[in-house]
BAMAR-686323 format. One record per residue: residue number from 1; residue in one letter; chain; x, y, z of N, C-alpha, C in turn. Coordinates in pm, 1 decimal. Example, Ala and Ser with C-alpha at 12.3 -4.5 7.8 and 13.67 -1.06 7.14 Angstrom:
+------+------+-------+----------+----------+----------+----------+----------+----------+----------+----------+----------+
| resi | resn | chain |      n_x |      n_y |      n_z |     ca_x |     ca_y |     ca_z |      c_x |      c_y |      c_z |
+------+------+-------+----------+----------+----------+----------+----------+----------+----------+----------+----------+
|    1 |    a |     A |   1319.0 |   -569.0 |    780.0 |   1230.0 |   -450.0 |    780.0 |   1320.0 |   -330.0 |    780.0 |
|    2 |    s |     A |   1285.0 |   -225.0 |    708.0 |   1367.0 |   -106.0 |    714.0 |   1290.0 |      3.0 |    787.0 |
+------+------+-------+----------+----------+----------+----------+----------+----------+----------+----------+----------+
This chain:
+------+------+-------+----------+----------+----------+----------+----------+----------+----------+----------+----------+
| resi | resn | chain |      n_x |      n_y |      n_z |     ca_x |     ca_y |     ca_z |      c_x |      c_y |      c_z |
+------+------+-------+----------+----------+----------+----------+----------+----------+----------+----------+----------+
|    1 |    x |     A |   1168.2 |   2103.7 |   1426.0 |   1053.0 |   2021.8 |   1399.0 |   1092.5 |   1874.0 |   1396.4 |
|    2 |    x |     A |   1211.3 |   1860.5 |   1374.3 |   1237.3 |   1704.3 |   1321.8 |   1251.5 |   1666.2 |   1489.9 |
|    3 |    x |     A |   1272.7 |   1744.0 |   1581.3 |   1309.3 |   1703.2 |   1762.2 |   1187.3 |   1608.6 |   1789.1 |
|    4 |    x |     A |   1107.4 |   1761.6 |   1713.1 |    917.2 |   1700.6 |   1820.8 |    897.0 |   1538.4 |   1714.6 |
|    5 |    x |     A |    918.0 |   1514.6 |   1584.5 |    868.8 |   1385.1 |   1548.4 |    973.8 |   1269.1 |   1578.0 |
|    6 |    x |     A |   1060.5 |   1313.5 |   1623.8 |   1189.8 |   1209.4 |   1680.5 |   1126.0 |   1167.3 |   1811.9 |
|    7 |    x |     A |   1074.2 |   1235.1 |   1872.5 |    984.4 |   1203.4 |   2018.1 |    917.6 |   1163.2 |   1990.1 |
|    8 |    x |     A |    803.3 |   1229.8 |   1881.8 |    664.5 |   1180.5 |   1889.0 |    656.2 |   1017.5 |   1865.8 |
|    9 |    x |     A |    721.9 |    918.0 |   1750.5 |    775.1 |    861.2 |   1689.5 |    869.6 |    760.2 |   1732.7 |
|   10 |    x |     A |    978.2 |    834.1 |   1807.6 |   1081.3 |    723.2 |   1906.1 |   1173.8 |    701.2 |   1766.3 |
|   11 |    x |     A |   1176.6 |    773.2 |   1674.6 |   1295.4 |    723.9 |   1568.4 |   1421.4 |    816.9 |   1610.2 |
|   12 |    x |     A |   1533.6 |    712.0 |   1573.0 |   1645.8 |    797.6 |   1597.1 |   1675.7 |    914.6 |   1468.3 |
|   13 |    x |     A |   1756.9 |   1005.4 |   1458.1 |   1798.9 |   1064.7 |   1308.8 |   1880.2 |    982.3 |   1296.8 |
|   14 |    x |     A |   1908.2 |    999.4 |   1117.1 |   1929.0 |    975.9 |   1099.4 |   2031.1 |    962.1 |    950.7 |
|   15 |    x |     A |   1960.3 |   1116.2 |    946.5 |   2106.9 |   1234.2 |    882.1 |   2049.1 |   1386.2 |    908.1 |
|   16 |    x |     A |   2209.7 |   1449.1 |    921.6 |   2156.7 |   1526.9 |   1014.0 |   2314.9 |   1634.0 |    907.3 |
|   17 |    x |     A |   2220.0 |   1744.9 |    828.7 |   2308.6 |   1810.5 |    760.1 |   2226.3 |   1984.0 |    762.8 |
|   18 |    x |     A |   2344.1 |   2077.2 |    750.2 |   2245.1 |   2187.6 |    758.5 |   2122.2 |   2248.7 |    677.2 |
|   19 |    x |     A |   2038.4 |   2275.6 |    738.4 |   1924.7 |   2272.3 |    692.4 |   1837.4 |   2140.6 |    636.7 |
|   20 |    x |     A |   1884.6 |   2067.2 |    664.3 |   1811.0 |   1903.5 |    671.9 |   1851.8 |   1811.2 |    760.0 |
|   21 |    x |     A |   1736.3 |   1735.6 |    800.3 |   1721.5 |   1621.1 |    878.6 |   1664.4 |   1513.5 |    855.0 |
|   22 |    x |     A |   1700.3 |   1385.8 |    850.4 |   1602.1 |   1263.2 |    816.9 |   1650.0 |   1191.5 |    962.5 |
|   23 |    x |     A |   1465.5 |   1170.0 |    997.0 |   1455.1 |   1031.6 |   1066.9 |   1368.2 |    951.8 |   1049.8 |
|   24 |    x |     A |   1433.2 |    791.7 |   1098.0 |   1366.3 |    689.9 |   1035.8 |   1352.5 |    563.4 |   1173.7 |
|   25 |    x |     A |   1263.9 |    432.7 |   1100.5 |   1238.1 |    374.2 |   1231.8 |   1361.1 |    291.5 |   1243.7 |
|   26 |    x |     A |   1425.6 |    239.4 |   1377.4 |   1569.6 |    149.4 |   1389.6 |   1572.3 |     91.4 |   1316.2 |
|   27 |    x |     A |   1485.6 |     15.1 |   1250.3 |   1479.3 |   -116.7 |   1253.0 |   1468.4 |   -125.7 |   1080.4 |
|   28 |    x |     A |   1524.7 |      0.1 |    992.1 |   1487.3 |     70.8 |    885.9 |   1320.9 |     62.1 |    844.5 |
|   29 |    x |     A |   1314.9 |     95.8 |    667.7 |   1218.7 |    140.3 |    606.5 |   1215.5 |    315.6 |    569.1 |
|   30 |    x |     A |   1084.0 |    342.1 |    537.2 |   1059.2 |    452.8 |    517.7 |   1066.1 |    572.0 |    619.3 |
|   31 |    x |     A |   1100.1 |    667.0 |    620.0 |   1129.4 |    795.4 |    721.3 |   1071.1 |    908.6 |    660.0 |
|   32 |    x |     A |   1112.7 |    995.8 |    748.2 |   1072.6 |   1129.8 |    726.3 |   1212.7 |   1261.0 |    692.6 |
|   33 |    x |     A |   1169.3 |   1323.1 |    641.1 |   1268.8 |   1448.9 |    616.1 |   1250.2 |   1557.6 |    636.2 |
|   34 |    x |     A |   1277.5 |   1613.9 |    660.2 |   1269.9 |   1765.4 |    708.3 |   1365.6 |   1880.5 |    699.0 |
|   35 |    x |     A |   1269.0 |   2028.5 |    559.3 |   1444.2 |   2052.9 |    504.9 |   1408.9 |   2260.6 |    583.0 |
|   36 |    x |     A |   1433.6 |   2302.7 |    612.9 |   1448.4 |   2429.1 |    662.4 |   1411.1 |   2525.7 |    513.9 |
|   37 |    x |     A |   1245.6 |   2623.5 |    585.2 |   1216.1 |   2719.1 |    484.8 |   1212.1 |   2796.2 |    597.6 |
|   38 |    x |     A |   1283.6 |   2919.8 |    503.2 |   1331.6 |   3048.6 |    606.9 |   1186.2 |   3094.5 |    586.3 |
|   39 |    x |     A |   1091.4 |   3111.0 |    496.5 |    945.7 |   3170.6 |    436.7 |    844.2 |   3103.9 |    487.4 |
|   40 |    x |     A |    844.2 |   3022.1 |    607.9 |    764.3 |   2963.7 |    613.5 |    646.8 |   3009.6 |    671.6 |
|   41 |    x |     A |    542.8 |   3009.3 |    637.7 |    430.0 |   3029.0 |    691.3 |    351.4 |   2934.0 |    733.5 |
|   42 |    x |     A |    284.8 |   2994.1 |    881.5 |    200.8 |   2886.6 |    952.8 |     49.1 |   2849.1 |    878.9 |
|   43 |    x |     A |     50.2 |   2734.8 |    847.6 |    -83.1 |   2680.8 |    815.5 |   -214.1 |   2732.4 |    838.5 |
|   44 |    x |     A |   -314.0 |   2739.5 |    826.2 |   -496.9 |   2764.2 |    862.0 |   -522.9 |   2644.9 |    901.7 |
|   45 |    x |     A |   -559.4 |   2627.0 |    994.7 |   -641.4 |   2495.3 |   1018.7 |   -820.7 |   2500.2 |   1062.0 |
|   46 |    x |     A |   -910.9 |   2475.6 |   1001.4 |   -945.8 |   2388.7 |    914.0 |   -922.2 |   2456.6 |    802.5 |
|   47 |    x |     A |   -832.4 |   2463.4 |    675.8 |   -816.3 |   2571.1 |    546.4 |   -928.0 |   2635.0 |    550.7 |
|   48 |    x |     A |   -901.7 |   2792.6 |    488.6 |   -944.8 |   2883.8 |    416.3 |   -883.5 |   2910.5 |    302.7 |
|   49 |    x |     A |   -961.2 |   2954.3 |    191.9 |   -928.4 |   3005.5 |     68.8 |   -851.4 |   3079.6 |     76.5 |
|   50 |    x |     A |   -802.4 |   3224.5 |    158.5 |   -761.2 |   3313.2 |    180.4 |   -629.3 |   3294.1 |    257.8 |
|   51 |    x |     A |   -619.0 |   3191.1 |    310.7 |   -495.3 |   3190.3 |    376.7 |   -432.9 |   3114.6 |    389.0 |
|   52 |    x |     A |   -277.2 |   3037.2 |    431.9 |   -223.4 |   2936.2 |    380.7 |   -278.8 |   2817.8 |    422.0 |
|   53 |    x |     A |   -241.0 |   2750.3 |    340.9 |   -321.8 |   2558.2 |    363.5 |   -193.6 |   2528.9 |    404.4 |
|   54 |    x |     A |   -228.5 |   2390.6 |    483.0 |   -128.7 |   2313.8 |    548.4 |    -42.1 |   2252.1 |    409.3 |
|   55 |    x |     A |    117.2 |   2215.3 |    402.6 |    164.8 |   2158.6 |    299.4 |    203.5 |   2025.2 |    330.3 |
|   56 |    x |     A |    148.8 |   1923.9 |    449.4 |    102.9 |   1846.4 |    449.7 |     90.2 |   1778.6 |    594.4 |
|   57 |    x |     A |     41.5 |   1657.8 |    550.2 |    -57.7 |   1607.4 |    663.9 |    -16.5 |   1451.8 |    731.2 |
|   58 |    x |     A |    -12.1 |   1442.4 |    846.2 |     53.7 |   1267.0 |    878.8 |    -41.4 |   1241.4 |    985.0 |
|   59 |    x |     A |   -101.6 |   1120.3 |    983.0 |   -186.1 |   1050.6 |   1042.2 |   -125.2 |    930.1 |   1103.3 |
|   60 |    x |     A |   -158.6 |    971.7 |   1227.4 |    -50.2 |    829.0 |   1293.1 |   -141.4 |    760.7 |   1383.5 |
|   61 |    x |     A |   -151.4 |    607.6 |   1379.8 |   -189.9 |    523.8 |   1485.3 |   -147.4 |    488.0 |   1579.6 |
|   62 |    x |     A |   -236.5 |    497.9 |   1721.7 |   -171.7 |    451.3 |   1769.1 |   -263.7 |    368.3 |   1856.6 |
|   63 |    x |     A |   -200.8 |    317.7 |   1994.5 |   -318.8 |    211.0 |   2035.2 |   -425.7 |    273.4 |   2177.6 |
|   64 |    x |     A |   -352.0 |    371.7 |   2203.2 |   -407.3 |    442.6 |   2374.3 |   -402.6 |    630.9 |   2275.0 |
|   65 |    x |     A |   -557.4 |    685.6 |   2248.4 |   -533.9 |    792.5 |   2210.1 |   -473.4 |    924.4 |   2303.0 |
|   66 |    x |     A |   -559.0 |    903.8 |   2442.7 |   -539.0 |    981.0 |   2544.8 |   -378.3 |    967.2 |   2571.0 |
|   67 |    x |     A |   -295.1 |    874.4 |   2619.7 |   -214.5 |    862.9 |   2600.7 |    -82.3 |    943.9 |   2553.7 |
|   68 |    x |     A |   -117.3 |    920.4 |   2372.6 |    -79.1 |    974.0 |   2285.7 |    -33.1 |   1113.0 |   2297.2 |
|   69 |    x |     A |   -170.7 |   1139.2 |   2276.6 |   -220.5 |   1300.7 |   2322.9 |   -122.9 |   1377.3 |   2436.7 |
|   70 |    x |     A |   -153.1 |   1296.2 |   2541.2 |    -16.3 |   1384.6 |   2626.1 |    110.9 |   1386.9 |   2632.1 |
|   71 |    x |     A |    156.4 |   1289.6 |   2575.9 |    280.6 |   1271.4 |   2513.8 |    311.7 |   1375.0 |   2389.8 |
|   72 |    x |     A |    268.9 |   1374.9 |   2304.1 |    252.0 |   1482.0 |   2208.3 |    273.2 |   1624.8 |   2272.8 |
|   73 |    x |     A |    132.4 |   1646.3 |   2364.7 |    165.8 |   1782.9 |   2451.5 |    300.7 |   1800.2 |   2486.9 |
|   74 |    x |     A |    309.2 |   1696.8 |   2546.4 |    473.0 |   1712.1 |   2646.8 |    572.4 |   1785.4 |   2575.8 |
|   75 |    x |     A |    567.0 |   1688.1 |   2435.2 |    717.9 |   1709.3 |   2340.4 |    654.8 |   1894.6 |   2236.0 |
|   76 |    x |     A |    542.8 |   1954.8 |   2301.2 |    558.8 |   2096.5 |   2292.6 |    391.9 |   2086.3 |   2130.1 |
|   77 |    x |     A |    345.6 |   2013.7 |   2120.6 |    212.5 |   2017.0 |   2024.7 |     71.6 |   2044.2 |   2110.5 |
|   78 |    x |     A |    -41.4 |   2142.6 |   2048.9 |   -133.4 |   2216.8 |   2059.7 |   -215.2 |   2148.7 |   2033.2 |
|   79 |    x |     A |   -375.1 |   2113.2 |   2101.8 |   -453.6 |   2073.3 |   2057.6 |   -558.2 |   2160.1 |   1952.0 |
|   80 |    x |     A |   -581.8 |   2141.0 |   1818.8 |   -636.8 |   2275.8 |   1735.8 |   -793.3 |   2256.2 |   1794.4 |
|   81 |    x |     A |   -869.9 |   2375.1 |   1780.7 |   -992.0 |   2372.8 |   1843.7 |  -1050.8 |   2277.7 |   1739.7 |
|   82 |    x |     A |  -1062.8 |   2259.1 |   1618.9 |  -1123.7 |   2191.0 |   1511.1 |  -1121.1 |   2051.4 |   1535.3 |
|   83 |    x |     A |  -1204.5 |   1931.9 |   1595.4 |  -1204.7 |   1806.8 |   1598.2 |  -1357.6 |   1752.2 |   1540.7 |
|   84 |    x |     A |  -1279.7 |   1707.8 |   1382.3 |  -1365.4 |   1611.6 |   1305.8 |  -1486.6 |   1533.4 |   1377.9 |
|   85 |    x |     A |  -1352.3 |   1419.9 |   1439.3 |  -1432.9 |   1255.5 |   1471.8 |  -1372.2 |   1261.3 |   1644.3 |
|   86 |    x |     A |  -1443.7 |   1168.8 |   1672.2 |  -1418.5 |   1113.8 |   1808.2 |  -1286.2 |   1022.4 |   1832.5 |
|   87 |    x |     A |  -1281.0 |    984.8 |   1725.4 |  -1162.7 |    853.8 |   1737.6 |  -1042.7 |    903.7 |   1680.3 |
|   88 |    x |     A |  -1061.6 |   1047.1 |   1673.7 |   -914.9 |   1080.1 |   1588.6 |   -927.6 |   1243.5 |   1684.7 |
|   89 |    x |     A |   -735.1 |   1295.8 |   1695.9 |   -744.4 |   1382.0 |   1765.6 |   -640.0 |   1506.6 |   1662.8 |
|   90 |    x |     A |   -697.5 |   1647.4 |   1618.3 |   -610.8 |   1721.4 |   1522.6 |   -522.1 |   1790.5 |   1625.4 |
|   91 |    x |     A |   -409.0 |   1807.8 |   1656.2 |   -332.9 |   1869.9 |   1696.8 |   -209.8 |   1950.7 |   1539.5 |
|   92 |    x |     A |   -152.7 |   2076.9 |   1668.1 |    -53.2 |   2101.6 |   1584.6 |    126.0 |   2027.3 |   1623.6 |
|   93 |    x |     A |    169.9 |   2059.3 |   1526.8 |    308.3 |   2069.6 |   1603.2 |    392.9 |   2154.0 |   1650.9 |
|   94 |    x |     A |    472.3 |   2164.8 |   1659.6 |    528.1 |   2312.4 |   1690.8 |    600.0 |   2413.2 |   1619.6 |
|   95 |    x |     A |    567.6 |   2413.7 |   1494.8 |    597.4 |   2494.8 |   1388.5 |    400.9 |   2502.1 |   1279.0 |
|   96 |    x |     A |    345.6 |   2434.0 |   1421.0 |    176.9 |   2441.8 |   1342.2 |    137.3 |   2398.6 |   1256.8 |
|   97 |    x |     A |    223.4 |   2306.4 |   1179.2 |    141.4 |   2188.5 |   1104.1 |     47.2 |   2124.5 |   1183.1 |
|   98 |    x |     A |    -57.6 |   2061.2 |   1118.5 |   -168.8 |   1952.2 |   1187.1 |   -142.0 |   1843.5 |   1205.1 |
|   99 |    x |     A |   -192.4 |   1791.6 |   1248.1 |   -111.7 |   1631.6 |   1219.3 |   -227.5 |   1562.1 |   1299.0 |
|  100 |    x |     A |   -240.2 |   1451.2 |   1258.8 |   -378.0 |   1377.4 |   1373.6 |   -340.2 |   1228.9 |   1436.7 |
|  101 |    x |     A |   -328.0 |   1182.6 |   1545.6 |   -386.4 |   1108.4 |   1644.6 |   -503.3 |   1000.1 |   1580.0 |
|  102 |    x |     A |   -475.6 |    879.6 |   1562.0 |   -595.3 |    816.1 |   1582.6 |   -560.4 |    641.6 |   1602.3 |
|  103 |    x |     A |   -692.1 |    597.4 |   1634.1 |   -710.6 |    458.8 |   1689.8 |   -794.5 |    383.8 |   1582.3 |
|  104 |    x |     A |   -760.9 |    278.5 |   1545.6 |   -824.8 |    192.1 |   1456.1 |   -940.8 |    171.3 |   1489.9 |
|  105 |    x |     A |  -1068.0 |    149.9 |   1411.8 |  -1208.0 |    135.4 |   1456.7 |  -1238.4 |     61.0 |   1355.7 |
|  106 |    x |     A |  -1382.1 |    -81.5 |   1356.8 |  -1403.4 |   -130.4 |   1270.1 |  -1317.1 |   -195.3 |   1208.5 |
|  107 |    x |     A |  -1420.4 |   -257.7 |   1058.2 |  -1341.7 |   -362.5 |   1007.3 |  -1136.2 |   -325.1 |   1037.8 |
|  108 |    x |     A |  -1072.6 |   -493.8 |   1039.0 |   -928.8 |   -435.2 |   1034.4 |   -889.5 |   -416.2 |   1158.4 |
|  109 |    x |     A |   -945.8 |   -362.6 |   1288.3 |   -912.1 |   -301.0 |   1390.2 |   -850.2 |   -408.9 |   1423.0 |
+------+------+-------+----------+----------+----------+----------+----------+----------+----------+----------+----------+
């Protein structure tokens, strides 16, 4: 999982021990981690009561959604049938977390 957000992302790792991985942006700051559950179960997307909820969620901007989107595909992520909004796109990754795609709209943009 940490491959597909090293692509998705363009961060290098940036420790890399068994059963964990952190990557972060070159240029430092905040990163991501990623630690290996042998139990893991794939998410529900949009949740149900009955079955597992996602254990969490990353929303990333970017400036070309379409773009994005196939790039994402490439590095091996699913588009989920469930799409909210127009300006934002839910995909999975490849261990089926959600994760969403989107473009600034309005104030701020």
């Amino acid at each position: 999982m940490a491959q597909f957000y090293q692509g998705l992302l363009g961060w290098p790792m940036r420790k890399v021990e068994p059963g964990w991985v952190e990557i972060a942006p070159p240029d430092g700051g905040p990163g991501l981690s990623f630690q290996t559950e042998p139990l893991f179960t794939r998410p529900r997307w949009p949740s149900t009561r009955s079955e597992q909820q996602m254990m969490m969620h990353l929303d990333i901007e970017v400036n070309d959604l379409s773009s994005a989107v196939e790039h994402a595909l490439a590095l091996g992520a699913t588009v989920t049938d469930f799409q909210p909004q127009d300006d934002v796109r839910v995909l999975f990754d490849p261990a089926g977390h959600p994760f969403c795609l989107f473009v600034r709209t309005g104030p701020g943009a």
